[in-house]
C-alpha positions as CSV (number, residue, x, y, z in Angstrom):
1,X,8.2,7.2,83.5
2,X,10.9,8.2,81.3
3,X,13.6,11.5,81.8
4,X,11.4,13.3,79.4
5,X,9.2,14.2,81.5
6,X,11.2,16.4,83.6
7,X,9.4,20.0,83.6
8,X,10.3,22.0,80.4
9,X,13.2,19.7,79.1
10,X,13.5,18.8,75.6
11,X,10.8,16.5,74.5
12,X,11.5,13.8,71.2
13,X,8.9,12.8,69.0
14,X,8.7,10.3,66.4
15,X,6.7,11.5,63.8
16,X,5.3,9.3,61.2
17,X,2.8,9.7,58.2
18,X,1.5,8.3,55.3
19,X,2.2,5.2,55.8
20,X,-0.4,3.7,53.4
21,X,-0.6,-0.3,54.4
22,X,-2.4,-1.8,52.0
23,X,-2.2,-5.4,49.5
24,X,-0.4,-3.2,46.9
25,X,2.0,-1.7,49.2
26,X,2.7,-4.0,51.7
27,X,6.0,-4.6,50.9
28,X,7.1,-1.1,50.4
29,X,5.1,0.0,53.7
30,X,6.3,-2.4,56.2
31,X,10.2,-2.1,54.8
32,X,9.9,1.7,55.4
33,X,7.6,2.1,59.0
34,X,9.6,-1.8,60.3
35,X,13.0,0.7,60.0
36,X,11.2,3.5,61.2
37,X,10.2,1.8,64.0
38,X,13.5,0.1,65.0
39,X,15.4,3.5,64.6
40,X,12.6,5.7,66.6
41,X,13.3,3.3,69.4
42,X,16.9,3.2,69.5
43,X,17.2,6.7,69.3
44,X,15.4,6.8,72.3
45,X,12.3,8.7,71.3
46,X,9.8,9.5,73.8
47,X,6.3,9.7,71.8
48,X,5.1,8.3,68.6
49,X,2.7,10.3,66.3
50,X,1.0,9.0,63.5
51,X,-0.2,11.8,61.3
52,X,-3.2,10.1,59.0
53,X,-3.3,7.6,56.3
54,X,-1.8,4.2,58.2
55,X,-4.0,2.8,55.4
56,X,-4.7,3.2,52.4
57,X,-7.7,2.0,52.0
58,X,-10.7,0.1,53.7
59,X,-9.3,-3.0,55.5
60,X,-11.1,-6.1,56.9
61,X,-10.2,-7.5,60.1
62,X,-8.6,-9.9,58.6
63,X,-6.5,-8.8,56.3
64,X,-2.9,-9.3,56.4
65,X,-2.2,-5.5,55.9
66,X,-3.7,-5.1,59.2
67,X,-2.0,-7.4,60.6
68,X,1.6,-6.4,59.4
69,X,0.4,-2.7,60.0
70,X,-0.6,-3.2,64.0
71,X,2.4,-5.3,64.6
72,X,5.2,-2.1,64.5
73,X,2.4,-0.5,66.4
74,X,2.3,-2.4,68.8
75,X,6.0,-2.6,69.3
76,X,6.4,1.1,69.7
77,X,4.1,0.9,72.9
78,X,5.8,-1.1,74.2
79,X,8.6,1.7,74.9
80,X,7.2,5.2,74.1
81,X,2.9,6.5,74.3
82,X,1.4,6.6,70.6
83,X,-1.2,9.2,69.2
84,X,-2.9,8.0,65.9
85,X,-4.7,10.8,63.8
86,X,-8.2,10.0,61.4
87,X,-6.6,11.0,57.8
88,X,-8.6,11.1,54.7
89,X,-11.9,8.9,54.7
90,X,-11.0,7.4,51.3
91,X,-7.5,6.0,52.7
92,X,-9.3,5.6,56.8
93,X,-12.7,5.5,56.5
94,X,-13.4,6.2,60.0
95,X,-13.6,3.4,62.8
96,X,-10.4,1.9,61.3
97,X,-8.0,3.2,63.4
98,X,-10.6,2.4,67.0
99,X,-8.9,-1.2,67.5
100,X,-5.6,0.6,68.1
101,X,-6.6,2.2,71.5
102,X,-7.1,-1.6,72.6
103,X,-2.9,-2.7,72.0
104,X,-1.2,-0.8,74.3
105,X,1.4,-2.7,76.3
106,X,3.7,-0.6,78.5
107,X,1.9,2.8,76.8
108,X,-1.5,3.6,75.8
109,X,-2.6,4.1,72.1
110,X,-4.6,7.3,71.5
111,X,-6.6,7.8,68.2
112,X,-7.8,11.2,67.9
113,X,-11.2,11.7,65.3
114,X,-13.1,14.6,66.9
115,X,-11.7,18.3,66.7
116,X,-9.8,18.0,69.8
117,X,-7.0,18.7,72.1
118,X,-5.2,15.9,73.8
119,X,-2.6,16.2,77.1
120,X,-0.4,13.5,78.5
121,X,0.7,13.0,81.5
122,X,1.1,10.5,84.4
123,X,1.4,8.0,81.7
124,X,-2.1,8.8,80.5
125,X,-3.9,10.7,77.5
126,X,-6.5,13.0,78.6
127,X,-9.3,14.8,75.5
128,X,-11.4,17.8,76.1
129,X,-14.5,17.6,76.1
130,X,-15.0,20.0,73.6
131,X,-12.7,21.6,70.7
132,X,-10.3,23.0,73.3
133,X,-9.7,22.5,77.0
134,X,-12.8,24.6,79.0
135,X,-11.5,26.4,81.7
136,X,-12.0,23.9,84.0
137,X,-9.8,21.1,82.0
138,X,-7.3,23.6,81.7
139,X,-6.3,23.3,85.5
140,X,-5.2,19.7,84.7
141,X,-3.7,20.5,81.4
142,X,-1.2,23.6,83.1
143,X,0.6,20.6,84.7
144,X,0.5,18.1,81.2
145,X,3.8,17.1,80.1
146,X,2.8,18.0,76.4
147,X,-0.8,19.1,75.2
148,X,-1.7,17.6,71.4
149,X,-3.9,20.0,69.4
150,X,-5.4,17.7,67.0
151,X,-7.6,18.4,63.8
152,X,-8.1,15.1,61.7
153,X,-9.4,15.3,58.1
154,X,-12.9,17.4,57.9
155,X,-15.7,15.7,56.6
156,X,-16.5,18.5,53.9
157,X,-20.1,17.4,53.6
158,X,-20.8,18.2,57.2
159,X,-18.8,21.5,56.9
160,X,-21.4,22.1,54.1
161,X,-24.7,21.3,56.3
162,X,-23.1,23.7,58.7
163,X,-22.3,26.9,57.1
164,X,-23.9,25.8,53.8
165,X,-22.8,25.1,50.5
166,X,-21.6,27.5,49.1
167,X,-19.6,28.8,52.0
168,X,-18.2,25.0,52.2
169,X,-16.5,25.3,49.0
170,X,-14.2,28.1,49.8
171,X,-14.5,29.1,53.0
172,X,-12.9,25.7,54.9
173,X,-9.3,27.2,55.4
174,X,-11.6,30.6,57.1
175,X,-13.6,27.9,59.4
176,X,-10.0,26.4,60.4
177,X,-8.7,29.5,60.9
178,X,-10.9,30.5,63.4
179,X,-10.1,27.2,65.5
180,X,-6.7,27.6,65.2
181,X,-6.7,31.1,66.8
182,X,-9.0,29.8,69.7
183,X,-6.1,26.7,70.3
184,X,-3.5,29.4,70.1
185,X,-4.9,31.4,73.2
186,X,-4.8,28.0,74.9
187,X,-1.2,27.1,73.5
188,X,-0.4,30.5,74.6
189,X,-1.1,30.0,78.2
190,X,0.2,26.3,78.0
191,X,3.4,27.3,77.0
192,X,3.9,30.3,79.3
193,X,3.6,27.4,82.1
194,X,6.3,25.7,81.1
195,X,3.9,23.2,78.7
196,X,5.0,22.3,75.0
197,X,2.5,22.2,72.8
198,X,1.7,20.5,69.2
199,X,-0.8,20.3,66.5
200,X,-1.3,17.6,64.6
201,X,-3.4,17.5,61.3
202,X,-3.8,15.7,58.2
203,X,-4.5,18.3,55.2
204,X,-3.3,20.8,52.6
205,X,-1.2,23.8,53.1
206,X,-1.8,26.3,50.6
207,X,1.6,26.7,48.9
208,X,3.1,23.8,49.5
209,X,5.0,21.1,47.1
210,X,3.2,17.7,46.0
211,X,5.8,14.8,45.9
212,X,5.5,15.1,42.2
213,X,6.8,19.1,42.2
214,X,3.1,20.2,41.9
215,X,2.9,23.4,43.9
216,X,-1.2,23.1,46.0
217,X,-2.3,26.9,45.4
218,X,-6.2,27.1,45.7
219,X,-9.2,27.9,47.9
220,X,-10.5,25.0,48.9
221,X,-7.0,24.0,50.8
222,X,-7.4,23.4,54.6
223,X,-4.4,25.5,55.5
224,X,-2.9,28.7,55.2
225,X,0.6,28.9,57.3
226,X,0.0,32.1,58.6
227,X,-3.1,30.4,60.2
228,X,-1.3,27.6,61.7
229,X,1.2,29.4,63.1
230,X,-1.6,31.0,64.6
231,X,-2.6,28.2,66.5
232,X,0.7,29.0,69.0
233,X,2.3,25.5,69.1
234,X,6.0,25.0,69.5
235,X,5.5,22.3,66.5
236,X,2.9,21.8,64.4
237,X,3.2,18.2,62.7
238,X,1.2,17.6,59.4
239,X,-0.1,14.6,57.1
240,X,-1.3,14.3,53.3
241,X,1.7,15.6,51.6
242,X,4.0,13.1,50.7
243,X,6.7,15.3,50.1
244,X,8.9,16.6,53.1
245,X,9.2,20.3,53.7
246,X,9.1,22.3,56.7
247,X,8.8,26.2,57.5
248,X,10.2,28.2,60.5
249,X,9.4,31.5,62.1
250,X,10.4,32.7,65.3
251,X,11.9,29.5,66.5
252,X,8.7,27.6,66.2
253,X,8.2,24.9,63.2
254,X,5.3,23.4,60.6
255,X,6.3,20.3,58.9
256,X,5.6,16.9,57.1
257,X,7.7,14.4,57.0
258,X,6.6,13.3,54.0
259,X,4.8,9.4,52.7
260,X,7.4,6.1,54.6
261,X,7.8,4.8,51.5
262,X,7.6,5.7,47.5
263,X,4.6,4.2,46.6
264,X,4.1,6.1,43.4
265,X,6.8,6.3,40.2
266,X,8.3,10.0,39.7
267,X,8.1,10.9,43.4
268,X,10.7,13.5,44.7
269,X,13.0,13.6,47.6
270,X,13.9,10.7,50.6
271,X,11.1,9.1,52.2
272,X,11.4,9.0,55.7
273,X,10.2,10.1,59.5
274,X,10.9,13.5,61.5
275,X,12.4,13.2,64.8
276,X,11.2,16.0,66.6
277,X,13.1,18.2,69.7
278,X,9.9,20.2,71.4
279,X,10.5,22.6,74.3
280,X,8.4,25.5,75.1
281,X,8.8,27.8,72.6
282,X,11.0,25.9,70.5
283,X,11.2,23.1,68.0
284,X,13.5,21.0,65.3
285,X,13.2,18.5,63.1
286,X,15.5,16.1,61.7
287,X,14.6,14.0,58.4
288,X,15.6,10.2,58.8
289,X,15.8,8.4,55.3
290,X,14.1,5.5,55.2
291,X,15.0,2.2,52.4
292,X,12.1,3.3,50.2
293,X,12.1,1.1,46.7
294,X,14.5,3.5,43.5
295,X,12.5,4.2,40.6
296,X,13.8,5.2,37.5
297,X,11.2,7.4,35.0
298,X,12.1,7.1,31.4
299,X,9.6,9.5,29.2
300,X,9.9,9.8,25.1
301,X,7.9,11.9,23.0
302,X,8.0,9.2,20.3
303,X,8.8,5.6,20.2
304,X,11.5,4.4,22.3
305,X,15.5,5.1,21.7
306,X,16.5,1.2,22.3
307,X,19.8,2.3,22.9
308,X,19.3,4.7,25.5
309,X,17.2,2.5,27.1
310,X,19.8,-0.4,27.3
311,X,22.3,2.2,28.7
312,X,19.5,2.7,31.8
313,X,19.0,-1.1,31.8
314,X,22.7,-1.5,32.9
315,X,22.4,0.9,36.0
316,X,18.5,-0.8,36.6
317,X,19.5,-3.9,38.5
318,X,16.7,-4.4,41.7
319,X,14.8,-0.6,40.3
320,X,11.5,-0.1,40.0
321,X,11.0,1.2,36.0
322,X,8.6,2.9,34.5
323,X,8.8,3.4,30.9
324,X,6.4,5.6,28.8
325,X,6.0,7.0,25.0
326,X,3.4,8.2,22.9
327,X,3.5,7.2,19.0
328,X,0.5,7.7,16.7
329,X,-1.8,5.5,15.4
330,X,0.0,3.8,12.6
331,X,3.1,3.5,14.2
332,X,1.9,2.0,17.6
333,X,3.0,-1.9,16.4
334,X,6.6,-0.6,15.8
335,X,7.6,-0.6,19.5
336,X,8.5,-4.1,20.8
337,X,7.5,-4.6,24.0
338,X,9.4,-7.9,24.6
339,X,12.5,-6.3,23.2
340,X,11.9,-3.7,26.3
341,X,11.0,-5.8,28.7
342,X,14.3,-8.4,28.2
343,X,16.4,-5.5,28.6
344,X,15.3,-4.9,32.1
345,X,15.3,-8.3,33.4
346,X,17.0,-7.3,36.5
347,X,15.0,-5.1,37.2
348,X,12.7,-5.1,40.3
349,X,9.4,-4.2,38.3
350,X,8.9,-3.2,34.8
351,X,6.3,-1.2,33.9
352,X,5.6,0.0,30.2
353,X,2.8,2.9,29.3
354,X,2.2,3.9,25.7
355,X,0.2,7.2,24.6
356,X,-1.6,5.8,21.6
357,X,-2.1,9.4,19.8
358,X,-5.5,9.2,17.5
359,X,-5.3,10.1,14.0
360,X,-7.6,13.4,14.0
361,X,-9.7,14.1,10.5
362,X,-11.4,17.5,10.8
363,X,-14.1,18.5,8.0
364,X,-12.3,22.0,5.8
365,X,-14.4,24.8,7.6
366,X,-17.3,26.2,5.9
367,X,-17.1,23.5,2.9
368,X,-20.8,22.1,3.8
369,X,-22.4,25.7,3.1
370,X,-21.0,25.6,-0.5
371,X,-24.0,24.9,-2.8
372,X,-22.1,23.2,-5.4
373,X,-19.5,20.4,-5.7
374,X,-16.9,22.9,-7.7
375,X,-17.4,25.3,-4.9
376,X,-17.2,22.8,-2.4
377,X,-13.4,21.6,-4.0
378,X,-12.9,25.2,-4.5
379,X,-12.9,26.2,-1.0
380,X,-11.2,23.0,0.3
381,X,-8.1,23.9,-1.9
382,X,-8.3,27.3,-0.5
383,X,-7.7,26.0,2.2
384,X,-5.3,23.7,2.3
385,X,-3.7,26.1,-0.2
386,X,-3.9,24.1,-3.3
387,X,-4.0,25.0,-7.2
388,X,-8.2,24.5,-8.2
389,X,-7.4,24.4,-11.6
390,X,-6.3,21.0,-12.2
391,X,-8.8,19.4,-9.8
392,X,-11.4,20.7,-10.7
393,X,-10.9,19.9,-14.6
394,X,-10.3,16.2,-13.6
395,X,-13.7,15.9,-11.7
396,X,-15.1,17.4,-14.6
397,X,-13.8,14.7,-16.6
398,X,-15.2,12.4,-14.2
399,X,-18.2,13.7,-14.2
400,X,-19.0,14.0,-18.6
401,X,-16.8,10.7,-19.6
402,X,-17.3,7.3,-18.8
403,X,-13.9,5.3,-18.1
404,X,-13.2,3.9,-21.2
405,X,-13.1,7.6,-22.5
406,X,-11.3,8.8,-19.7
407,X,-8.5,6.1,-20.5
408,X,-7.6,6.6,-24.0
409,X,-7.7,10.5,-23.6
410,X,-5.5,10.3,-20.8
411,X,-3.2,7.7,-23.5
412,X,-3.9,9.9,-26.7
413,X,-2.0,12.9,-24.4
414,X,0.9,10.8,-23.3
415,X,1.3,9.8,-26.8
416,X,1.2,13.3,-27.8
417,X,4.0,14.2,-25.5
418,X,6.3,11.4,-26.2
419,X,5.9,11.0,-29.7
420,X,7.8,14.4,-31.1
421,X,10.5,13.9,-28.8
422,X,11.3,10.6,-29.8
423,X,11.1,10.7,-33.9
424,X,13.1,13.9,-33.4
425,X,16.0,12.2,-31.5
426,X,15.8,8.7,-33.9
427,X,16.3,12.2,-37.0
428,X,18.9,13.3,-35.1
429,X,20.6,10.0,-34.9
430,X,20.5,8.9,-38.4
431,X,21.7,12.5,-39.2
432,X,24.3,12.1,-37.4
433,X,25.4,8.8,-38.4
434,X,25.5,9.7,-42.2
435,X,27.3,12.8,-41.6
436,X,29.8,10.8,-39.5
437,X,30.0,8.0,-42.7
438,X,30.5,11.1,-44.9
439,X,33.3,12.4,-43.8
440,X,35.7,9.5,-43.0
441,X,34.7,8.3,-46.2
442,X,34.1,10.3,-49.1
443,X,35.0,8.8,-52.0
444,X,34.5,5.6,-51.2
445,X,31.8,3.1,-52.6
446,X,29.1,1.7,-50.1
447,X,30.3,-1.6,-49.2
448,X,27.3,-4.2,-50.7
449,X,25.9,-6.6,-47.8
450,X,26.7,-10.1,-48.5
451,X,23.8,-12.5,-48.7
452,X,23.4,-16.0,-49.8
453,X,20.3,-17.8,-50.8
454,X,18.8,-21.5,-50.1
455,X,16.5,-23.6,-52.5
456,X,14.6,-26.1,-50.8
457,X,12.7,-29.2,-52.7
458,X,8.8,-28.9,-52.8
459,X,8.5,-32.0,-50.5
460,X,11.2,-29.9,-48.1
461,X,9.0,-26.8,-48.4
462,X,5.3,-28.4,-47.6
463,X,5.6,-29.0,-44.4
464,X,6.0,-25.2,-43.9
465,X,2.9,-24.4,-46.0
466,X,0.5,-27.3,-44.8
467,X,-1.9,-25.9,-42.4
468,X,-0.5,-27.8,-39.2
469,X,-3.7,-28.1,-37.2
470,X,-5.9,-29.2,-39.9
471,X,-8.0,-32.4,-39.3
């Protein structure tokens, strides 16, 4: 066995989670954990963890995810003991994680499901029978090189059939709670021999940070960190959150490392693994950055600015994009999609989401209770703050005339107002023009027009007068 297991030395862990193996992600996953892997081991760490969600979904046996998923696995064992952890039923429905136990090479493979707590030593995991070690179990537990509190996903329903409902709903951090302060008088006695202890758990803590900046404050979370803390390990290593953070008090440390990989666009932070140092009492944690894919998040609140977008395209080369807008319903065709996505040729993946906001037509409030159609025009111009007066003399019109009528009273007024205007200015002019004659001239005759007349012979002139298109 290794030099780690010299009696209250500083322990390293390898602590993974998250790492989501599936179809979709299989590129992303196996970059991120394959590095992970290859640095865990050449840093020399002396147990792996695996904190929930190695998938992300129900696998068959088959599958290549599996495959490319148990294959790192099975190379860690090969220098250092793993301990897998049941995450979240919808990502590992349970059984997934059973053929696991079965690749150990040099070390075992350990999957903890049950509400348990795990030692290892001599090479070997040992489980309690029961939620924590009895007092009998703890006589081979005092001299464990490390004792594993472990508390996988809860299956919510059967929380429910056991303290009902309604208790279910809220009460699951309480119900934790209470566990954790039962393991904590068993970490406490560990660790006062000389034993390191950690938990390891795949949930929510109340207060803490989504990858997306989301901040989890409820009460249906499992965690509260004063109730983990509780639970008296020197470390206490966590799953679900794929963003890394970590909280201290009194030497002693609660973290997540956060997802391997960015498998979702507008995720914060590095993606990575914690390398733990655990000593009784003690613990640290040191991010390692894994090569997780670059995204770049482009939002507008209306149709896209080309030329900002061209500016990002230049920078974009081997990126994951995502570009979104939201336009309304007569303007959706005016974004061109293939001008967008030839601008990001180089990139990795393209991907384009448009808001298509609806044109909303709501009915003027109270306008169906109006008995009559005046009233009903009445109110709708009150409002929309409109003049009545004018509409409502039209839709009388509409309603005594027929069109023809309509027409030439609406030309017998526009007459009416052009006419004056125009036989006042042609008054005007021809004032004006003699007056101008007048006075340049005043004494002088009228000069005579000069005209000359044409006879034409009668055969000449019938042609003109013969009706053209008689028979």
């Amino acid at each position: 066995m290794a030099a780690f297991f010299i009696y209250g030395g500083e322990l390293k862990i390898a602590h993974f989670s998250d790492l989501h193996y599936s179809p979709g992600n299989l590129e992303e996953s196996d970059r991120c954990f394959g590095f992970a892997v290859d640095d865990a081991v050449l840093r020399r760490a002396d147990i792996a963890v695996i904190s929930g969600d190695a998938t992300d979904h129900r696998l068959d046996a088959h599958a290549p995810s599996l495959n490319h998923l148990a294959k790192p696995v099975s190379r860690l064992t090969w220098t250092m003991p793993v301990l897998m952890l049941q995450g979240t039923f919808s990502h590992e429905p349970p059984g997934t994680l059973r053929n696991f136990a079965l690749m150990g090479n040099n070390y075992p493979v350990f999957v903890a499901e049950r509400v348990q707590q795990v030692g290892f030593m001599d090479g070997r995991f040992f489980a309690s029978d029961g939620p924590v070690f009895s007092p009998e179990e703890m006589k081979r537990a005092l001299g464990a090189d490390v004792v594993f509190t472990c508390l996988p996903t809860i299956n919510k329903g059967q929380l429910a059939i056991a303290v009902g409902a309604q208790e279910a709903a809220t009460g699951l951090e309480a119900v934790l709670g209470d566990y954790l302060r039962a393991a904590g008088s068993i970490n406490r006695e560990l660790r006062a021999a000389g034993v390191r202890t950690v938990g390891v758990s795949h949930g929510t803590v109340n207060g803490c940070t989504t990858e997306h900046g989301v901040t989890m404050a409820g009460f249906d979370h499992e965690f509260s960190l004063g109730s983990l803390f509780e639970a008296e390990c020197d470390g206490f290593m966590l799953g679900h959150i794929h963003k890394h953070q970590q909280w201290e008090r009194a030497g002693r440390l609660v973290a997540y490392p956060g997802s391997i990989g960015r498998f979702h666009y507008g995720e914060e932070g590095d993606k990575g693994y914690l390398l733990w140092d655990v000593e009784p009492g003690e613990a640290k944690a040191e991010l390692v950055a894994t090569p997780s894919r670059q995204t770049i998040c482009v939002d507008f609140n209306g149709p896209p600015d080309m030329a900002r977008l061209a500016e990002i395209a230049a920078t974009a080369t081997d990126k994951f994009v995502r570009v979104r807008w939201q336009v309304d319903e007569e303007h959706r065709q005016s974004v061109d999609r293939d001008a967008i996505a030839a601008l990001f040729t180089g990139a990795a993946e393209l991907k384009v989401e448009a808001r298509i906001l609806p044109v909303v037509r709501s009915r003027a409030q109270g306008i169906s209770l109006e008995a009559t159609v005046e009233r009903k025009i009445e109110r709708w111009c009150e409002l929309t703050e409109v003049e009545s007066a004018p509409l409502l003399e039209r839709f009388q019109m509409l309603e005594a005339n027929d069109v023809e009528t309509i027409a030439a009273s609406v030309l017998s007024r526009i007459d009416s107002l052009s006419a004056p205007e125009s036989s006042a200015s042609l008054a005007q002019e021809i004032h004006s023009r003699d007056a101008s004659v007048a006075s340049s001239q005043p004494d002088a005759p009228l000069p005579l027009p000069q005209a000359t007349v044409e006879t034409v012979s009668a055969a000449q002139r019938s042609w003109l007068e013969d009706d053209l298109f008689a028979a």
